[in-house]
C-alpha positions, 0 to 999 in steps of 0.5 A: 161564380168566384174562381177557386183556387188550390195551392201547392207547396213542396217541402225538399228545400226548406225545414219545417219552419220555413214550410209552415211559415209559408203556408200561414203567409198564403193563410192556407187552410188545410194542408193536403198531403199527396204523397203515398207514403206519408213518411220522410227521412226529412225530420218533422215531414212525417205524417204524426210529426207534421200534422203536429207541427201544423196543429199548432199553427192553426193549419189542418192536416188531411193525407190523401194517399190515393193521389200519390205516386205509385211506387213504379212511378216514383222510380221513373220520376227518380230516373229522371222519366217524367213521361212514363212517371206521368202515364203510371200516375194518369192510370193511378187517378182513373181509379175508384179511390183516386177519384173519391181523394180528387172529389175529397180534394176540391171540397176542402178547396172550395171549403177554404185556403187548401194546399196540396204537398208534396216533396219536389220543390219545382212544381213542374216536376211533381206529380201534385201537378197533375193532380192540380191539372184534374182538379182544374179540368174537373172541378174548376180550381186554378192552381197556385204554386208556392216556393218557400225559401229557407230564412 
């Protein structure tokens, strides 16, 4: 059986340009956003604006909220505390609906080139991370992280 693999990408350091250029050179599929909040002060990282701009390079949009951080967790994560950030977020996927969005995940993924997003450029310190991490441990998927970089 073919390994499958899931990508994951953060947006903090690149305008959107740069970001879907990245996705189109990895021939990424589906972007799935796992942020909470689909919304950005970032322009064009809003979920209408960026489910747009990807419509228009051939890319699919899905958000999957139940895998984005809770908003306690994203206060450890600002603080710096990736250990409680983590604890909050591994509570937050044991639920139902986290579950559904982990499954909803790995078949886009086995369906076709599937990218997980979120804000943090450094995938160590996202929790898409962890969510790569069950989506190995449960589905059998192999992470790969991209870095885009602005032109």
């Amino acid at each position: 059986m073919a390994v499958t693999k899931i990508w994951t990408i953060g947006y903090e350091r690149v305008g959107v340009p740069d970001f879907v250029a990245a996705l189109k050179a990895a021939k990424i599929k589906t972007l799935i956003d796992v942020r909470e909040i689909a919304n950005s002060r970032r322009a064009g990282y809003s979920k209408n604006g960026l489910a747009a701009s990807l419509d228009t390079a051939g890319i699919a949009y899905v958000h999957l909220r139940p895998l984005g951080t809770p908003k306690t967790g994203r206060e450890a994560a600002r603080k710096g505390d990736a250990k409680t950030m983590r604890r909050i977020f591994e509570a937050k996927l044991v639920e139902p609906a986290s579950q559904l969005a982990l499954a909803e995940a790995a078949d886009l993924a086995k369906a076709g080139r599937a990218c997980l997003m979120c804000l943090e450029h450094d995938w160590r310190d996202c929790h898409r991370t962890i969510v790569a991490e069950h989506l190995a441990a449960d589905f059998g998927l192999t992470a790969v992280n991209l870095s885009p970089e602005p032109a």
